[in-house]
C-alpha positions as CSV (number, residue, x, y, z in Angstrom):
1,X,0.0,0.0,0.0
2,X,2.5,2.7,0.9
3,X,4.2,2.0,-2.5
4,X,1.4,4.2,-3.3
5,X,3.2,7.3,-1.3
6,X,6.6,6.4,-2.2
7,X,6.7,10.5,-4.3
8,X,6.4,11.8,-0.8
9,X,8.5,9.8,0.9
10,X,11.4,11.6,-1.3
11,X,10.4,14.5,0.7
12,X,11.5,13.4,4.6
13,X,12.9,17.1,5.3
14,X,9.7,18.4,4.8
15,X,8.3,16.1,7.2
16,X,10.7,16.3,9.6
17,X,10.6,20.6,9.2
18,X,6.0,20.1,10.3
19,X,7.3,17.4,13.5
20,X,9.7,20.3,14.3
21,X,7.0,23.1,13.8
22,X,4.3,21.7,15.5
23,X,6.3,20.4,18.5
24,X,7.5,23.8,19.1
25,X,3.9,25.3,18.7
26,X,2.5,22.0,21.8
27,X,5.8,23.5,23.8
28,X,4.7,26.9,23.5
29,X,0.9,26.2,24.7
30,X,2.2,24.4,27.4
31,X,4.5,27.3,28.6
32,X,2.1,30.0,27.7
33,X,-1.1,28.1,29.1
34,X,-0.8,28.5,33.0
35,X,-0.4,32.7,32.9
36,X,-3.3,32.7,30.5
37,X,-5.4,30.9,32.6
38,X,-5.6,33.5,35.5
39,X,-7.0,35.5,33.1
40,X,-10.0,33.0,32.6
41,X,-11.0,30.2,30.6
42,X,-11.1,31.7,27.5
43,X,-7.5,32.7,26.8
44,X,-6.5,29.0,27.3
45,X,-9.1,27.8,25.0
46,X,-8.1,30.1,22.2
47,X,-4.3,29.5,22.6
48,X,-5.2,25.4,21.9
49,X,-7.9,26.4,19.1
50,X,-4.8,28.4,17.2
51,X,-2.2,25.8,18.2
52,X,-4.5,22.7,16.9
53,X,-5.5,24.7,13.4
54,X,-1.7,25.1,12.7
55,X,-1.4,21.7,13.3
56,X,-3.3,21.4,9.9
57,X,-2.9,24.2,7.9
58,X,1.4,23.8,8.5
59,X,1.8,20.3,7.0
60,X,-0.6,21.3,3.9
61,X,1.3,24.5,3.3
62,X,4.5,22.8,3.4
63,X,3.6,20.0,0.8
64,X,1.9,22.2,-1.5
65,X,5.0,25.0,-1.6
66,X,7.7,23.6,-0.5
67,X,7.4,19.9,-1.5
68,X,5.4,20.9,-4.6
69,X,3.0,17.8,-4.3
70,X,-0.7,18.2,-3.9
71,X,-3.3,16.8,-1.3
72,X,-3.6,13.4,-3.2
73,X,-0.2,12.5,-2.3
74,X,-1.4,11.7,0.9
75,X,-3.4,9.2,-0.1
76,X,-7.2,10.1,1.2
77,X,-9.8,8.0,-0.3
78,X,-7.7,5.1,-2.0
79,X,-10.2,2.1,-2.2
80,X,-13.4,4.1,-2.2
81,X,-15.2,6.7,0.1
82,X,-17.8,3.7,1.6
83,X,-14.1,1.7,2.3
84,X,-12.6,4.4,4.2
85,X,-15.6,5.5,6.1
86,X,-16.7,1.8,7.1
87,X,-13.3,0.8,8.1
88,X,-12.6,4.2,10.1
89,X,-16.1,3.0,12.0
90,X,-14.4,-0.5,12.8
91,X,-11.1,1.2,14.0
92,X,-12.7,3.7,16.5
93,X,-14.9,0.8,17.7
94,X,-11.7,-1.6,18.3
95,X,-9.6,1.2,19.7
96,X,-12.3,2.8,22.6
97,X,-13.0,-0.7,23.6
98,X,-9.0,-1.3,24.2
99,X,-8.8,2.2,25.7
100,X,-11.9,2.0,28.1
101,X,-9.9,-1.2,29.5
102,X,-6.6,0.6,29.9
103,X,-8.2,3.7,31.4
104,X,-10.4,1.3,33.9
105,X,-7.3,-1.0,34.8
106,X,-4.2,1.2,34.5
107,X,-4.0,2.3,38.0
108,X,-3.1,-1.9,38.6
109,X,0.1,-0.7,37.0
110,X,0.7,3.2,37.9
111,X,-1.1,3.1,41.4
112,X,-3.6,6.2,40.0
113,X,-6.4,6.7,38.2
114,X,-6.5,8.1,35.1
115,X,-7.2,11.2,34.5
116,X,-8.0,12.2,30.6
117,X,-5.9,15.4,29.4
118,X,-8.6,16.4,27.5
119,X,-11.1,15.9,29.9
120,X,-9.3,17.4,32.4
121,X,-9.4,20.9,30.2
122,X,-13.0,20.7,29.8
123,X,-13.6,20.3,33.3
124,X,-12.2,23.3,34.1
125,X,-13.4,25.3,31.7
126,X,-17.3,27.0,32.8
127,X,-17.5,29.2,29.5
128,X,-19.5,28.3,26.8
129,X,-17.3,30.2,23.9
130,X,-14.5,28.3,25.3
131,X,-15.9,24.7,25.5
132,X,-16.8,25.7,21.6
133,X,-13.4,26.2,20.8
134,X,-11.8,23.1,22.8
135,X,-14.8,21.1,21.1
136,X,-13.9,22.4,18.1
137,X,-9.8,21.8,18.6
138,X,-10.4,18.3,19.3
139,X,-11.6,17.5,15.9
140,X,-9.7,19.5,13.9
141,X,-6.3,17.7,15.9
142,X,-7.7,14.6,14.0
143,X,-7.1,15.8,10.6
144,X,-3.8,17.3,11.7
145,X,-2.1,14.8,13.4
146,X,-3.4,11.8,10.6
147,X,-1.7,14.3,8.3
148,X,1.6,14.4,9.7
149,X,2.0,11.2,11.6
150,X,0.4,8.6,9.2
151,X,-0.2,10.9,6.0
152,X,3.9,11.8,6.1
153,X,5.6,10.3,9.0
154,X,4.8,6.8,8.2
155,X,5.7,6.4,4.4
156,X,8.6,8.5,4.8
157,X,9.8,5.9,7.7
158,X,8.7,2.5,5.9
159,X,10.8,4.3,3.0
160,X,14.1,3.8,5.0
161,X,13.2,1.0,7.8
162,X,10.1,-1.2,6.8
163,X,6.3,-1.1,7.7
164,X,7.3,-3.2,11.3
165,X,9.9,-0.6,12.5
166,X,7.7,2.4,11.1
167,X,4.7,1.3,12.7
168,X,6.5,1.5,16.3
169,X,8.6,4.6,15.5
170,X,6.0,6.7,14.1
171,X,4.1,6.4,17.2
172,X,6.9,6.6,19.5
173,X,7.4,10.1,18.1
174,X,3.6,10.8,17.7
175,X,3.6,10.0,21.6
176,X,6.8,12.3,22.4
177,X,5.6,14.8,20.7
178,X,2.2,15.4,23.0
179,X,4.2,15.9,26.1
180,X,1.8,13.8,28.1
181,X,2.5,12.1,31.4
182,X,4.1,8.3,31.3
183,X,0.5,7.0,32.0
184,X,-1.3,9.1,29.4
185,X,1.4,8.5,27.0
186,X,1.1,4.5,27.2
187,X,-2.3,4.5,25.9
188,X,-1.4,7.1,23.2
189,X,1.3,4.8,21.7
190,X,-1.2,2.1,21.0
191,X,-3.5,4.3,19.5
192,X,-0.6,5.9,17.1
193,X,0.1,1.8,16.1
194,X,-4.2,1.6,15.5
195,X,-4.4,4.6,13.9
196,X,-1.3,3.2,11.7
197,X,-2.7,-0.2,11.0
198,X,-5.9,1.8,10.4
199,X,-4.3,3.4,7.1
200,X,-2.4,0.3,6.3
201,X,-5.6,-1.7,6.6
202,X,-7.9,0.7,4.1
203,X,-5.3,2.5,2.3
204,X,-6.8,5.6,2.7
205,X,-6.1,8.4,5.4
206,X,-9.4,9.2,5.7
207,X,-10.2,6.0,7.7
208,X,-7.6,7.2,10.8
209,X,-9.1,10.4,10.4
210,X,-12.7,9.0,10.5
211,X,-11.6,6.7,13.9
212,X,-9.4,10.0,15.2
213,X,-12.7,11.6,14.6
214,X,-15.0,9.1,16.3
215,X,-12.4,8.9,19.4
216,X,-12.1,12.5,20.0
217,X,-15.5,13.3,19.8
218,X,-16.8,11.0,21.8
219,X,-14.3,12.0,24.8
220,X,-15.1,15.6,24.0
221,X,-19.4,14.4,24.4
222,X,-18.7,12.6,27.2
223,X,-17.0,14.9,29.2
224,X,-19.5,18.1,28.1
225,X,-22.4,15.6,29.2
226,X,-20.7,15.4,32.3
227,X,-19.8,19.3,32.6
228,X,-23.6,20.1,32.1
229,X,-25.1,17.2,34.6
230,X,-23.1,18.8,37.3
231,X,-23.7,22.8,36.3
């Protein structure tokens, strides 16, 4: 399947240039995030809205001027629209069950309970303008992140080391890259190798965008559901 990519995988430097870009953008939130929330809720949310669109509109910009390829390079709908959609359906489904196990059981291994990152901003956010834009963040990160970690990351990697190796690297750095804590970050590496297999199994990135989707979304629901029982 990634034979099909193997134009863009000539490109690594422009991959590597986004993982750089967007690294530095999740180091800046972080930094910047705690003075702008004693200013309220809103300031935070905004900062991650701006942060998560770059995430998107970088890696684009980058392979349409600098790489000179265009959107199809990546590969969106390769064995039909009804394909990509269906599978992307089947991956979410596969992937909350496996991480509605790891968040229930995890504290058998790290002695605490765990505590969603996303979740966590939500439930400390009261204004309605914000919520919309941290809602609204959490899908748009879908199409980002399928864009540069299995859109470029992962046929730029199978390129040089084989689908095996690439399929652990490119979510060892997709984990690194978040900043998470150890217990977070163990459940995000498997997600990064479903998302991967995801791609692999339709040949189109729109089926790890569709499960990215599906996965943000309903942790985004969930939490808001909860939010508004308890307002």
């Amino acid at each position: 399947m990634l034979n099909l990519f193997q134009q863009y995988a000539k490109a690594p430097g422009i991959t590597l240039a986004v993982i750089i870009a967007v690294s530095i953008l999740v180091l800046l939130e972080k930094a910047f995030h705690p003075t702008l929330a004693s200013h309220g809720d809103f300031y935070p949310a905004l900062l991650s809205f701006l942060v998560i669109s770059s995430k998107t509109v970088i890696p684009l910009l980058l392979i349409g001027t600098l790489a000179g390829l265009n959107g199809s390079c990546l590969g969106w709908v390769n064995g039909g629209l009804w394909q990509s959609l269906w599978k992307g359906v089947v991956l979410a489904a596969g992937m909350m069950v496996f991480a509605g196990l790891y968040q229930k059981y995890s504290h058998l291994i790290f002695g605490t309970p765990y505590v969603s990152t996303g979740g966590s901003a939500l439930g400390h956010t009261s204004s309605g303008i914000a919520i919309a834009l941290l809602l609204t963040a959490a899908l748009l990160n879908a199409f980002g992140e399928e864009i540069i970690f299995r859109g470029m990351l992962l046929p730029v990697l199978s390129n040089r080391f084989g689908i095996a190796v690439s399929l652990i690297l490119q979510s060892l750095i997709f984990t690194l890259y978040h900043f998470f804590p150890l217990q977070n970050s163990v459940l995000l590496f498997f997600m990064g190798i479903f998302f991967a297999l995801g791609y692999l199994w339709s040949g189109s990135l729109l089926t790890p965008v569709i499960a990215h989707l599906i996965e943000n979304g309903t942790g985004s629901v969930y939490y808001l559901i909860r939010l508004l029982s308890h307002s």
